[in-house]
C-alpha positions as a Markdown table, in Angstrom:
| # | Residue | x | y | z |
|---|---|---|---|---|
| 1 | Unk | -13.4 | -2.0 | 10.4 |
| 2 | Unk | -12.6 | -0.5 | 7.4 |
| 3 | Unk | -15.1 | -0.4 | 4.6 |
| 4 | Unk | -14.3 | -2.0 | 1.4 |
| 5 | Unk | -14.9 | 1.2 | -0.7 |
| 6 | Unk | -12.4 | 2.8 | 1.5 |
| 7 | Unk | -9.7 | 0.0 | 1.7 |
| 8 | Unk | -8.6 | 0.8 | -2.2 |
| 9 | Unk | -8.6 | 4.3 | -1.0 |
| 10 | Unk | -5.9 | 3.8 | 1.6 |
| 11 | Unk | -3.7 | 1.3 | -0.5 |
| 12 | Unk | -3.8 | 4.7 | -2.7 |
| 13 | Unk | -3.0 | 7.3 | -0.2 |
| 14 | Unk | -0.1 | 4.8 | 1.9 |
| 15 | Unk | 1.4 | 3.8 | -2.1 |
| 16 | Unk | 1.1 | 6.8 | -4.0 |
| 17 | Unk | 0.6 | 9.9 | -2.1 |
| 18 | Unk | 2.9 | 8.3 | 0.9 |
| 19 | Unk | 0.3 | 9.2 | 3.7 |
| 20 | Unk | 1.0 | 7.6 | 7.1 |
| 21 | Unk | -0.7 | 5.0 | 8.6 |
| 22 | Unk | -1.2 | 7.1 | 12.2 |
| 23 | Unk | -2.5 | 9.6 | 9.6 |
| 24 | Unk | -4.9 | 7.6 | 8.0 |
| 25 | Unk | -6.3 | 6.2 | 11.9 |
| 26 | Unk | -6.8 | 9.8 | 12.6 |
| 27 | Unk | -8.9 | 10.5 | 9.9 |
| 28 | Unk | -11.1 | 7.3 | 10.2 |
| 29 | Unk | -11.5 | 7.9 | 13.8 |
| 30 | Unk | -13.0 | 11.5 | 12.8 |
| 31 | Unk | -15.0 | 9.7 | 10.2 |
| 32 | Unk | -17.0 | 7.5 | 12.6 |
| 33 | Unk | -17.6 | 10.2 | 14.9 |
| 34 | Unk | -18.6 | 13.1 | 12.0 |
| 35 | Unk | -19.3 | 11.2 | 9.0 |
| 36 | Unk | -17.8 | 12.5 | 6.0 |
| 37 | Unk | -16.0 | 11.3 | 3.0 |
| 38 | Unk | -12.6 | 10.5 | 4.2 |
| 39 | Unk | -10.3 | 13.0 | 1.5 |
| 40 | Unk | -12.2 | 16.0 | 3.1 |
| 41 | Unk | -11.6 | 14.9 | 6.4 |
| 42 | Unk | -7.9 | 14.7 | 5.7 |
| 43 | Unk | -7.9 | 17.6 | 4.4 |
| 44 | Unk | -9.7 | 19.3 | 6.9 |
| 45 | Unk | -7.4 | 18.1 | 9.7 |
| 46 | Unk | -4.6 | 19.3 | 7.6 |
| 47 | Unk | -3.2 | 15.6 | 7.0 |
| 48 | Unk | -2.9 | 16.1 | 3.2 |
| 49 | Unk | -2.3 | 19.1 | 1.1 |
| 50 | Unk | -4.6 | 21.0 | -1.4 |
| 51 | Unk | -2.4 | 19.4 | -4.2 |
| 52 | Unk | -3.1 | 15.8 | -2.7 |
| 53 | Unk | -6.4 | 16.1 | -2.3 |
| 54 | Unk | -7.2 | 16.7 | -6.3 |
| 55 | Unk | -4.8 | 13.8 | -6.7 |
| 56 | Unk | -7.4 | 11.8 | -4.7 |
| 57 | Unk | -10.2 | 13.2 | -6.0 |
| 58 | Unk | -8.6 | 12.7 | -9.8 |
| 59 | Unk | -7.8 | 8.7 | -8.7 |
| 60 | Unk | -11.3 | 8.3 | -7.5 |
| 61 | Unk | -13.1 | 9.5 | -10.9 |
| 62 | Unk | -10.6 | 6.9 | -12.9 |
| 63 | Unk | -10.5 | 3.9 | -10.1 |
């Protein structure tokens, strides 16, 4: 289940940055594993770019 810290998060990255969904599922299933904060883990995996991920990091400080 997805937290409901996270769920805003996703609306964000499927809407606005245009992240896929088999993307996202990737990412969370690394989460549960390796806990980490879900940007860095798309990052990491190479399932965003630099750019997107201070787009994320710039919606989180104003959501």
């Amino acid at each position: 289940m997805i937290p409901n810290s996270n769920s805003r998060l996703i609306r964000f990255l499927q809407e606005d940055l245009a992240i896929s969904a088999s993307s996202i599922a990737i990412a969370l299933r690394h989460c549960e594993q390796d806990p980490g904060p879900l940007p860095m883990v798309l990052w990491q995996y190479g399932l965003v770019t630099l750019e997107q991920l201070d787009r994320i990091f710039d919606w989180q400080e104003t959501a």
